[in-house]
C-alpha positions as CSV (number, residue, x, y, z in Angstrom):
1,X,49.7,124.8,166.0
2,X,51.9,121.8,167.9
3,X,55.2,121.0,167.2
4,X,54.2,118.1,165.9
5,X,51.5,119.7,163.2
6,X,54.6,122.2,162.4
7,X,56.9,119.0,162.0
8,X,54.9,117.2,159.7
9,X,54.3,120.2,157.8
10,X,58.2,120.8,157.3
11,X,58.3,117.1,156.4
12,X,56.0,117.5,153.2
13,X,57.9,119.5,151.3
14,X,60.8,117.1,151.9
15,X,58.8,114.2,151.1
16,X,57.6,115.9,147.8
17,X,60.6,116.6,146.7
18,X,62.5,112.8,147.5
19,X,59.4,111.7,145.7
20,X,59.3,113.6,142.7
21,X,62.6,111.5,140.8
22,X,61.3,108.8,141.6
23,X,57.3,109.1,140.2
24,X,58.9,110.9,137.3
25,X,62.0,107.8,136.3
26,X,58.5,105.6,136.7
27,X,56.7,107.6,134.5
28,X,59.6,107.3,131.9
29,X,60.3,103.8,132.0
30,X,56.5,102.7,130.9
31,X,56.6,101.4,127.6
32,X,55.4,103.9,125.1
33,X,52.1,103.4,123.5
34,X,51.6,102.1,120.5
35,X,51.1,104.7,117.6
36,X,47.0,104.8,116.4
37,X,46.8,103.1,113.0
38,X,46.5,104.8,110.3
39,X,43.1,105.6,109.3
40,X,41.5,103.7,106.8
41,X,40.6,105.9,103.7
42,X,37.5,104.3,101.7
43,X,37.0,106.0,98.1
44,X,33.7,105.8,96.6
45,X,33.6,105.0,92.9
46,X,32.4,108.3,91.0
47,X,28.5,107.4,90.0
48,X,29.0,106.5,86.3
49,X,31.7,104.0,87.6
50,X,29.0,102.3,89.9
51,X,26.1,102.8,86.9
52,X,28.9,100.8,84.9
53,X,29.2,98.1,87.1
54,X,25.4,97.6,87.5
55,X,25.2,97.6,83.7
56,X,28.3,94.9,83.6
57,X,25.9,93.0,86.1
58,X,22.9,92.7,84.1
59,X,25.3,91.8,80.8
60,X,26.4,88.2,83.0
61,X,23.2,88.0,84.1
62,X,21.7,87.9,81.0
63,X,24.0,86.0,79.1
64,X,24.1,83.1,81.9
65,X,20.3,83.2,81.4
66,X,20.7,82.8,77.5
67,X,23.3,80.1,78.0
68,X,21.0,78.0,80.4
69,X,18.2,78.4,77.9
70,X,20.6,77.3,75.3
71,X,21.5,74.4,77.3
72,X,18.4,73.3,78.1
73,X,16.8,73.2,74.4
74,X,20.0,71.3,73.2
75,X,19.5,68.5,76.0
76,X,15.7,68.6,74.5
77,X,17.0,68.0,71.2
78,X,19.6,65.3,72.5
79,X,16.3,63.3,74.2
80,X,14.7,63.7,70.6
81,X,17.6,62.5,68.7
82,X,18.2,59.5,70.8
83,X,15.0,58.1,70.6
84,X,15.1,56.6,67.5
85,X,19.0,54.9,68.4
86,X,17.6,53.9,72.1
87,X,17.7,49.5,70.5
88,X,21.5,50.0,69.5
89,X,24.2,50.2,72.4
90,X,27.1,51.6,70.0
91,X,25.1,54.8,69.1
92,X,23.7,55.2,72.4
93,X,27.3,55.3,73.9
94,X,28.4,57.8,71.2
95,X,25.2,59.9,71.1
96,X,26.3,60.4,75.3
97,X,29.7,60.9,74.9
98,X,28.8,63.5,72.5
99,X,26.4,64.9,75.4
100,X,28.9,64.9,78.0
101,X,31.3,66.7,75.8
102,X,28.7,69.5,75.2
103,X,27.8,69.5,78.9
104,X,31.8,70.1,79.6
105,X,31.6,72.8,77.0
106,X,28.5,74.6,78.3
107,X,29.9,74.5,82.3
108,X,33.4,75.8,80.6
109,X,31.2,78.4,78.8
110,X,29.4,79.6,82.1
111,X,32.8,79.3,84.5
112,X,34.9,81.8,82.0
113,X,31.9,84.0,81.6
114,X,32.2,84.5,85.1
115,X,36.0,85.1,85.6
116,X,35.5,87.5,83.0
117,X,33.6,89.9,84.7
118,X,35.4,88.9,88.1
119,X,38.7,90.0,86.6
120,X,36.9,92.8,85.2
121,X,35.5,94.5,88.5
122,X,37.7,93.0,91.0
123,X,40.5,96.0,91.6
124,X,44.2,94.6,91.1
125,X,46.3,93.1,93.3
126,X,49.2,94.1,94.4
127,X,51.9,92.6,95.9
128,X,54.0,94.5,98.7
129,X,56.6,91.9,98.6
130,X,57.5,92.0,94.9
131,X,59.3,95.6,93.8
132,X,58.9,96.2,89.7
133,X,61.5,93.8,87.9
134,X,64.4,95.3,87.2
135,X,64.9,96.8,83.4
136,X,67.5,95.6,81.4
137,X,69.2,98.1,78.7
138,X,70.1,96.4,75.4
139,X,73.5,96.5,74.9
């Protein structure tokens, strides 16, 4: 071996260790990773909870159906009973206020049925930001 070869061999060790702070203070001053979010836990409903909900289902269904048919043969009986009061303005006004008043009441009738069974299968909610209110003691 040269002197040279034997130089630069001497050298590494040297270099190695002069190097070895430093990579190691870089190391330690990279931010530290975020921590993995937590992992998302999804519970499935027990069976009877999901057969109960598909029954709940059917019961809007069905009653939206029967209210729609209900509707429908009431406007068919409105058509009927304005027919003979189609030559006098004053009952014709009434006879569609009165219609427009059941129409309210028929969309009001549908819209609550609805919210119902919203309220009754969607889970509650809960607020993070709002702690139980406090209890007072009688006294």
């Amino acid at each position: 071996m040269s002197f040279k070869t034997r130089a630069s061999l001497r050298l590494l060790p040297t270099v190695f260790v002069l190097a070895l702070p430093a990579t190691a203070s870089a190391w330690q001053a990279q931010p530290p990773r975020p921590a993995a979010p937590p992992p998302v836990v999804v519970l499935q409903p027990p069976a009877n909870a999901r057969f109960q909900q598909v029954v709940r289902e059917h019961e809007v269904r069905d009653q939206l159906q029967k209210n729609q048919l209900e509707e429908q043969l009431r406007r068919n009986q409105m058509d009927v009973a304005r027919r003979p009061y189609a030559a006098n303005p004053v009952q014709a006004v009434r006879l569609d206020q009165a219609d427009q008043s059941q129409r309210e009441l028929y969309r009001a009738r549908q819209q609550d049925l609805l919210d119902r069974y919203q309220s009754a299968v969607a889970p509650p909610v809960v607020h993070p930001d709002k702690g139980p209110a406090p209890s007072r003691s009688g006294g």
